[in-house]
C-alpha angles and dihedrals in degrees: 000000000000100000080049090055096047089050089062099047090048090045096050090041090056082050104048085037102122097047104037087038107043106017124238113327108254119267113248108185120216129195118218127192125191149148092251091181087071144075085229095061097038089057097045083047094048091051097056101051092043080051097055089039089060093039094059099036088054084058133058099179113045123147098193128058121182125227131215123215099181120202128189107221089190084229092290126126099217093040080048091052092037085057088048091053096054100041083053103050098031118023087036091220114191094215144347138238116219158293112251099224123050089233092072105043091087089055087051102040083044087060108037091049093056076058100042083231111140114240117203114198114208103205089070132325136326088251138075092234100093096035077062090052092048092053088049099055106049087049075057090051090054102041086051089068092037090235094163093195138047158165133235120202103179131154103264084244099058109127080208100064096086104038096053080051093058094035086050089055096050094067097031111263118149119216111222096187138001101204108194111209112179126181083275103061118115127228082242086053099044091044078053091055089043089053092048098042089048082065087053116107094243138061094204124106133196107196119195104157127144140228112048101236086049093053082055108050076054098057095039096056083043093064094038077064100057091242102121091070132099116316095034123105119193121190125192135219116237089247083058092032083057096054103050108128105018104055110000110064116231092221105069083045099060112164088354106141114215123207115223151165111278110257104185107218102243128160091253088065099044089051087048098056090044090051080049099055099053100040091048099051087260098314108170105230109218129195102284084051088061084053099054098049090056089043099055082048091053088056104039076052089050096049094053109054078043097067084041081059116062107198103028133096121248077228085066096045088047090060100043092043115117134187153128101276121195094238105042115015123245098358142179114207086222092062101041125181106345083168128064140194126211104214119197119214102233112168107301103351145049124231137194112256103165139001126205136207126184080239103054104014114211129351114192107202095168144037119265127227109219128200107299098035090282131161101184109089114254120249085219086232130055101139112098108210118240098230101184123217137193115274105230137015132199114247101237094054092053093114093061083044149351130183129179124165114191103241088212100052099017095229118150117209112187130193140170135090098301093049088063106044090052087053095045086055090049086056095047089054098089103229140054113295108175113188142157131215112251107196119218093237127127120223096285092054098258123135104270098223150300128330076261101062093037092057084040085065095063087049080055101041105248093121139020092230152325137257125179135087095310111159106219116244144197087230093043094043084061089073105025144039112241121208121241097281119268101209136011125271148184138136116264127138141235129233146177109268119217128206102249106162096044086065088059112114092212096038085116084075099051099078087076136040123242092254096054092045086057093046093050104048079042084058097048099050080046097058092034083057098047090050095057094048098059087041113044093078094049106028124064086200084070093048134073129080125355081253099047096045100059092046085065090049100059088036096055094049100036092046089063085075090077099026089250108127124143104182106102117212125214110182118084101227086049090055089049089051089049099042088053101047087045092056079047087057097040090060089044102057101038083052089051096046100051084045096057103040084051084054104053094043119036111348090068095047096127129175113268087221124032113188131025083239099076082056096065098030084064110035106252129172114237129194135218148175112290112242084009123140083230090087095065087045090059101040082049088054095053111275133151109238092213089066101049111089116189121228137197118207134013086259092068093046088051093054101030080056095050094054088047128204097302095054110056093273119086139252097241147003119234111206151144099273094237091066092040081051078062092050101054093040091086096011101041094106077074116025139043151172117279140162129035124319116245105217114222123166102269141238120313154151120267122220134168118290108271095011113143100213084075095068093034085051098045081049091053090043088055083048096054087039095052097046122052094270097093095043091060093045095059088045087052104052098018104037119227101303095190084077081075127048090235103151092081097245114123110219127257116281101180123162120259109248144192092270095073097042097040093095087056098046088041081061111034085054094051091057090048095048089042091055092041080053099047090044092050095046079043093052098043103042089047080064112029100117085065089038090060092041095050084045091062092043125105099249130111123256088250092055097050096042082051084055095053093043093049089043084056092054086058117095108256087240085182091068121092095253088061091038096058081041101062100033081068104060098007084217095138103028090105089050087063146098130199107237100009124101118220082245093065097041089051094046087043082049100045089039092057096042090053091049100049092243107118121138138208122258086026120144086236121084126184104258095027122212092231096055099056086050099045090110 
């Protein structure tokens, strides 16, 4: 009976052990936030504590116990971080679950990090890591499919929204749209966001929008919209893919794939969702149910190896937990999902279609069922967009733009340059862009209205957009979005130019400045001189009386002007002087003559009216482009509306200019510059440019407000102009216009100056001072025996200067020319000595004479005949 006795005790003690033998576990609080007014919210409750009831059953001697402080956000981020403040400062929670949507995490990890309290989220991880991989994963989706655009609706606090960005860029898919769509959105608003995306060049949507109900107001109003039919693909977020089932409807996601973390499909699961089920009234768990359950384990697990060490965080023990979790297999919190699951929305239900790893990508092992029960894979883009042009166009201003619909088929084909720029930018936006040409016609085939009526269809929906020749306005710009302009653009006119310059009686002066007018006739008295010098001893053309002898002087040297001298030269230094100057005025002439033929043709067209102002001072008609915006400007700048006259081609502005405003034609033609371009391609001999240029915003093309293709197309439209292609385009269409002086400056007609002849005349008096050198070092040392004897003599400096002036005057009988001369008639060979010049014998005379040594029977006599013959 004692032994009995003693059985019993050992046996109750082994039973009550834990808690005889190691006191009560230690109390770890733990905050928890949720939406508890929805499923959402009941079945992540439910998980947890079904999490923490396993984890402790499965363990007698625990010396740790989680508890739970449970909060209800409402669904509301501030009411979500007011809870965590409070569990925080009062309740002294060591860490918090939640929340229960991924856009408020931020708020919450923000805060409990100020706080160095660990924040768990229950949709995934507390890293980025698998927000990256998720990311990941759906640009692998796309790609899969080789839709190359897409569009991203997402709620503004989604911690996904820049990775799949970056993750879209990476394989080259270009996002046409990113819709934001918070709690506070209303159904108008979100119809709004529908209209505008259904203008987007993509039929593909990326949805990651929290929380569930708003995610349902969303799909309900998208398939008000008919937009959950054939050609549409949705994707879903992993948040939206988790809750498929329990708070988003099936219904209103027919044929929608989600992308979500992978869940293998093991018997523990199975057994847990059946266990759910019956303790939770028949709640559904879905995926991120399956994730909190593993994440409250991991911390009860974490909890637990902290208060077995002392000194360390339960941050600490959290990261460095390991264990097989239910959803994922052996698991850190720290590493979160690296495989995901594409799940297709089928009736009630959702099923795997795909699964995707960063080694592998995606691998598709069943069909898909798309929106509208179809099989076939969508194109992501089926609608062609309605791109609106203007009805009729002039004919002379075909080349800016032409447009002809087929009355019997109704097809409208559309050319011109801005046709193809519009098309070169399509093709530079790096994705498909069908689209068709609506024309602006009514149902008689006349032109429906004015540029302003035609933008004004885009702002009501009757076409995606419009291309033509459309001059972006502020008023304009209040209902539509405008493309980067495509070619530039202001309001100047055009007017007759008259030759103003070529009716000027001096304008034969003009060629030349003043100060090279003066150099030049310097130069040609210089050379004349020269000339003279080194011939007047040896060339009986440069002798003969004083006024004679300067007229030869200015003939000779002006008739070198014309190449008409008659004069011959016979000494050599004389022919280089001459042959120099001649090459100077060469230069010069043909300078003056191409100056002034350039002034009297093109270089003095001026414009026959030179500010708008005149126009309106006297009176003037003016002419403009008829339904163009260009009539209110006018009238703005001052105009009398009763003399503007509207015109419709550049045939009618070249022959409403030539009859002029007093003939029933006008002064002047107020335009955009690109169609006055048109104009003085083929007019521009008569007309140009001319006043100031009125800035306005330039041509482009018009799209719906917020769509996105405006700013992708004005980035394709930077890419044509930078490159050649639209260089080619406008000579294509537009012809090389530099070729014309169409931009309504007259070219330069300055005068030739000094600078750009100074080289010539530095040479040319160079020649002329070298030859004068080498004559006067000839001519002195040739006498310089008579030279050395009239320097020692008695008589003054002026005497003997007037000697040597008189001596040059004489004729160089030693030269040939004297020498043919008096072989012929032997008059002067007594006069004569070997080896003496007539220089030296008439110095040696007048030396001896001054001095009062003459002898008798000299050679010299005192009024020598030589001397009275000397002219």
């Amino acid at each position: 009976m004692r032994n009995q006795l003693l059985c019993s005790l050992f046996f109750l003690c082994f039973l009550l052990h834990p808690f005889l033998c190691h006191g009560s576990p230690t109390q770890v609080d733990v905050g928890v936030i949720l939406d508890l007014a929805t499923t959402t919210g009941k079945t992540r409750l439910a998980s947890i504590n079904m999490s923490l009831s396993d984890y402790y059953a499965q363990r007698r001697n625990f010396s740790s116990r989680l508890v739970l402080h449970v909060r209800d956000s409402r669904g509301d981020i501030l009411t979500a971080s007011e809870e965590a403040i409070e569990l925080i400062k009062s309740t002294k929670v060591n860490a918090i679950l939640g929340p229960q949507t991924a856009d408020a995490s931020p708020y919450l990890a923000a805060l409990c990090t100020k706080h160095q309290i660990p924040v768990l989220s229950l949709s995934l991880s507390l890293s980025a890591t698998s927000t990256f991989a998720e990311s990941a994963a759906i640009a692998a989706f796309v790609s899969t499919f080789r839709w190359k655009s897409t569009v991203l609706i997402h709620s503004p606090t989604s911690s996904l929204t820049h990775p799949l960005i970056s993750s879209l860029a990476t394989l080259n898919i270009h996002l046409a749209n990113i819709v934001p769509v918070d709690p506070s959105i209303t159904d108008g608003q979100i119809e709004a966001h529908l209209r505008q995306m259904e203008s987007l060049p993509t039929r593909v949507f990326i949805v990651d929008v929290a929380p569930a109900t708003l995610a349902s107001r969303l799909f309900s109003n998208v398939k008000a919209a008919g937009m959950m039919g054939r050609a549409y693909t949705w994707i879903l977020a992993s948040e939206l893919a988790g809750s498929i089932g329990s708070e988003l409807d099936p219904d209103l996601l027919q044929g929608a794939v989600g992308i979500r973390p992978w869940v293998p499909k093991t018997t523990r699961i199975k057994d847990f969702k059946k266990r759910f089920r019956r303790e939770n009234q028949g709640l559904e768990p879905g995926t991120s149910d399956l994730h909190a359950y593993d994440t409250a384990y991991a911390l009860a697990a974490a909890a637990e190896s902290w208060k077995d060490r002392p000194g360390s965080s339960l941050l600490d023990s959290i990261l460095e937990t390991e264990l097989d979790g239910m959803s994922s297999g052996r698991f850190k919190l720290l590493d979160g999902p690296t495989e995901f699951e594409a799940v297709n929305v089928v009736g009630e239900k959702e099923r795997t279609v795909g699964k995707w790893t960063a080694e592998d990508g995606f691998v598709l092992f069943a069909a898909i069922v798309w929106p509208g029960e179809s099989t076939a894979v969508p194109k992501g883009w089926e609608k062609k967009l309605r791109i609106g042009v203007p009805g009729k166009v002039e004919p002379g201003f075909r080349s800016f733009l032409w447009v002809e619909r087929d009355n019997r088929t109704g097809h409208v084909t559309a050319s011109g340059f801005v046709i193809e720029v519009f098309e070169a930018a399509v093709a530079e936006l790096g994705y498909a862009l069908p689209f068709e040409y609506v024309a602006f016609l009514d149902a008689e085939g006349r032109t429906a209205g004015d540029y302003n009526d035609l933008v004004r269809q885009v702002y009501l929906e009757k076409y995606d957009a419009v291309v033509g020749d459309i001059t972006i306005t502020s008023n304009r710009s209040s209902y539509v979005d405008f493309t980067q302009p495509y070619t530039v653009s202001g309001v100047t006119m055009v007017v007759p130019v008259r030759n103003h310059e070529s009716q000027n009686t001096w304008i034969f002066l003009k060629p030349l400045t003043a100060d090279l007018w003066l150099v030049s006739g310097a130069f040609f008295m210089f050379t004349g001189t020269v000339v003279w010098i080194l011939e007047h001893r040896i060339n009986e053309e440069f002798r003969g009386p004083p006024a004679n002898q300067l007229g030869t002087v200015f003939y000779f040297s002006f008739s070198t002007l014309v190449f008409a001298q008659t004069e011959n030269v016979v000494s050599n230094l004389s022919r280089f002087v001459v042959i120099v100057w001649v090459f100077v005025v060469l230069i010069l002439t043909s300078s003056y003559t191409a100056s002034l033929t350039s002034m009297l043709t093109v270089q003095q067209l001026q414009p026959a009216v030179a500010e708008i102002g005149d126009l309106i001072k006297k009176g003037e008609y003016v002419g403009y482009l008829a339904d163009s915006f260009v009539k209110g400007h006018l009238l703005s700048l001052g105009f009398d509306k009763s003399r503007l006259r509207p015109y419709r081609s550049p045939q009618q502005y070249a022959e409403a200019l030539s009859k002029g405003s007093n003939n029933g034609g006008v002064s002047a033609i107020v335009d955009e510059i690109p169609y006055l371009r048109v104009f003085l391609k083929d007019y521009c001999g008569n007309y140009t440019m001319a006043g100031p240029t009125y800035k306005t915003g330039g041509l482009g093309f018009a799209f719906p407000k917020g769509s996105s293709l405006a700013s992708d197309m004005s980035t394709a439209i930077l890419k044509v102009a930078e490159g050649y292609k639209m260089r080619e385009i406008e000579d294509r269409w537009f012809g090389d216009q530099n070729t014309c002086n169409s931009d309504g400056s007259s070219v330069s007609s300055s005068s030739l100056g000094i600078s750009s002849f100074w080289g010539l005349f530095l040479i040319t008096g160079a020649a002329s001072a070298l030859s004068l050198f080498l004559f006067f070092v000839s001519f002195l040392y040739e006498n310089r025996h008579a030279l050395n004897r009239a320097s020692g003599s008695e008589s003054s400096v002026w005497r003997r200067l007037s000697a040597i002036a008189k001596s040059f005057d004489q004729r160089d009988l030693s030269f040939h020319t004297f020498r043919r001369s008096e072989s012929k008639d032997g008059s002067m060979a007594s006069t004569r000595e070997p080896g003496r010049s007539s220089f030296a014998r008439d110095l040696e005379c007048r030396t001896s004479i001054s001095s009062h040594t003459h002898e008798e029977g000299s050679t010299c006599s005192a009024t020598p005949s030589n001397f009275v013959s000397g002219r």
